[in-house]
N, C-alpha and C positions, 0 to 999 in steps of 0.2 A: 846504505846500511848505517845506525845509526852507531856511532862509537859510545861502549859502556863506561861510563862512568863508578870505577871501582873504586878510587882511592879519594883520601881527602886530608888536608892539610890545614889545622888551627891553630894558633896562636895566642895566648894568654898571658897579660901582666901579669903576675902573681899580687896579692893585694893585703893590706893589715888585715881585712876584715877575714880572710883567710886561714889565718895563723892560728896554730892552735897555741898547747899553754911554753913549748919550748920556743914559740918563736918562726919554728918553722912553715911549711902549708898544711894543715890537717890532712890527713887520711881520706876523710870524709869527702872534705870539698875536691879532693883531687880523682875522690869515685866519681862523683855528681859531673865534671867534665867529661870521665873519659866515658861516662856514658852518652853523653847528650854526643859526644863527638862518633861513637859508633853509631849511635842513633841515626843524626845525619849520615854518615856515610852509606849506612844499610839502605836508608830511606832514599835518597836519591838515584841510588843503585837500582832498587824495586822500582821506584815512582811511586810508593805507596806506601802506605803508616807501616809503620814498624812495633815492634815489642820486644824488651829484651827476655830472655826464656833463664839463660845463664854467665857469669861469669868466672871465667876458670885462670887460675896462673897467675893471682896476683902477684908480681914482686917487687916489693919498694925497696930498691938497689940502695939509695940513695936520700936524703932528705932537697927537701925544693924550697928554696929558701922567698921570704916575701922580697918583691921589689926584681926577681928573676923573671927572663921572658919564657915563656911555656910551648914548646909545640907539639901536637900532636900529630902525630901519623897513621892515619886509618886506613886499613886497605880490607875489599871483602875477598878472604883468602879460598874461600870453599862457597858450595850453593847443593842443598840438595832441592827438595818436590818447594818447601815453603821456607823452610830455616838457611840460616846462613852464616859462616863466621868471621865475625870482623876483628882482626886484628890492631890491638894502637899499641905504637910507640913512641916515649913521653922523653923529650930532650930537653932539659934546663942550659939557659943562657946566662948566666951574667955576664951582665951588657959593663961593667966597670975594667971584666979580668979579659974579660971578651973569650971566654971558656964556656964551652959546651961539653955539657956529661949527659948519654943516657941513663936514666934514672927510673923508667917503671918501663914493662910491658904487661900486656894481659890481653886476652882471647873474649869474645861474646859472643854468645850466641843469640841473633837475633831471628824473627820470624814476620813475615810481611802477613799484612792482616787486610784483608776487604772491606768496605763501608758497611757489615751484618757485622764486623766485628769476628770474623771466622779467619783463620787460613787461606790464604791463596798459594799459588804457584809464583817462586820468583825465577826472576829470569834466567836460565844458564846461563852456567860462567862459562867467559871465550877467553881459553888462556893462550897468548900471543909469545909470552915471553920464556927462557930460563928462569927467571926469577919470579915470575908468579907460577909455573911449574913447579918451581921449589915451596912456595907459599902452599900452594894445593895439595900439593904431596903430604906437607908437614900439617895441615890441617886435619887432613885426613886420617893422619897416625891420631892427633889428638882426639876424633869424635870416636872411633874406634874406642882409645883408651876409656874414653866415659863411658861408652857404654858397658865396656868390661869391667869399670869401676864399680858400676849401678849395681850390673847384675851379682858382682862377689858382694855388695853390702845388703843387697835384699836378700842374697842366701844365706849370709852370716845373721840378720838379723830379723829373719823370717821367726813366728812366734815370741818375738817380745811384744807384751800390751803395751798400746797407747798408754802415754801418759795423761791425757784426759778419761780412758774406761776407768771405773770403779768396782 
């Protein structure tokens, strides 16, 4: 039986070209990782392309300063028919104080795609542990939560026109 590969672990200098105007890592460039890092994780997870669908629960705790080591922690916390949700959590090192803070987390949702470009099925998750039981659990409260968020903003804002109708 082949052991699944859920979780994944990256590491990033932080860099000047990074920085935005206070100095610190932009916002930006630090979406642009933690996606390419659930990307990977989903992906190799599946064995197959991936796509992200959503991202939920950004929180920038903390600023990330350039010249800081970066790691991320991705684990795929839930699996339904094709979608799936990868968790990362973003730990700053500075390597001078030798101090580590977590500093972001945030939730995606990804979806493994076929070579048509369609949906597939990804592979159930085999949860072994307490703590990916806990992961599962707490995912599951989240996808829940969206979809109850969906459905209260499409009922609150059922009949307002497009802002492109005329």
């Amino acid at each position: 039986m082949e052991v699944q590969e859920k979780s994944l672990h990256m590491t990033v200098l932080m860099t000047p070209e990074m920085a935005n105007f206070a100095g610190n890592v932009h916002g930006g460039a630090l979406l642009k990782l933690l996606d390419q890092v659930a990307y990977a994780c989903a992906a190799r997870y599946c064995k197959s392309y991936v796509v992200t669908v959503s991202l939920d629960q950004v929180a920038f705790k903390e600023p990330i300063r350039v010249g800081e080591l970066v790691t991320f922690r991705a684990n795929v916390n839930y699996v339904g028919k094709s979608s799936m949700e990868v968790g990362v959590r973003v730990m700053a090192e500075d390597l001078r104080s030798k101090t580590r803070r977590h500093t972001n987390s945030c939730y995606f949702t990804m979806v493994a795609m076929g070579e048509d470009g369609k949906p597939i099925p990804a592979p159930p998750l085999e949860i072994s542990t307490t703590f990916e039981r806990k992961l599962y659990e707490a995912a599951a409260m989240r996808r829940d939560m969206r979809r109850e968020v969906a459905r209260r903003n499409e009922e609150i804002t059922a009949g307002i026109p497009d802002y492109n109708s005329d």
